[in-house]
Steps between C-alpha positions, in 0.01 A plus 500: 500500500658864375513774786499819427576808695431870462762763619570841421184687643467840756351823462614743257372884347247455242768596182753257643668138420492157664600177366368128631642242490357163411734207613416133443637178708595273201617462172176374339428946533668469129181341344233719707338822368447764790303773542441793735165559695423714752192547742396776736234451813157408350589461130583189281878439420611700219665391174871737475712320266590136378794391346567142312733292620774582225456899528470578198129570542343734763160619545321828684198637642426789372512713795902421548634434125722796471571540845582112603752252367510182557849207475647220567811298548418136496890447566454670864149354512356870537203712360540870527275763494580880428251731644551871382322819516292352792142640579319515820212241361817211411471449885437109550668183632711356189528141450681328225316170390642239309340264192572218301230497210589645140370865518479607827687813499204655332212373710349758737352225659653424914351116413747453218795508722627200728721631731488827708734689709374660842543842346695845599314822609532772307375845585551813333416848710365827302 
């Protein structure tokens, strides 16, 4: 069973950077595509970003293409994501989930995805 753990969240000013970190337990990471969701109090979780499990293609929500960007290593079994020009309503818990099915990077859908992180708060003040 793949692992996966979140890291890289705090608060920051809305107009400023973080970057999570997505970091798997084993080597079978390689052949998973992983995607980004995030959820705030009350609210379904929230498609981000996906990425397949080569890299070479990536996939956004509309309200973070531009702003997000979204990698991965399969070498250091990591998933990155770049969070610029932050706004106030990106506040949420992040989590990172992890799936083995041909397309996944591009589902929106939480029920597509096998394996889930516990997430990282992130908060951005006004």
């Amino acid at each position: 069973q793949v692992q996966l753990v979140e890291s890289g969240g705090g608060l920051v000013q809305a107009g400023g950077s973080l970057r999570l970190s997505c970091a798997a337990s084993e080597g079978t990471f390689s052949s998973f595509d992983i995607g980004w969701f995030r959820q705030t109090p009350g609210k379904e979780r929230e498609f981000v970003t996906g990425i397949n499990w080569s890299g070479g293609k990536t996939y956004y929500a509309r309200s973070v293409k531009g702003r997000f960007t979204i990698s991965r290593d399969n070498a250091k079994n990591t998933v990155w994501l770049q969070m610029n020009t932050l706004k106030p309503e990106d506040t949420a818990i992040y989590y990172c989930a992890g799936c083995s099915k041909i397309g996944c990077y591009y589902s929106t859908s939480p029920s597509r995805y096998d394996y889930w992180g516990r997430g990282t708060q992130v908060t951005v003040s006004s």
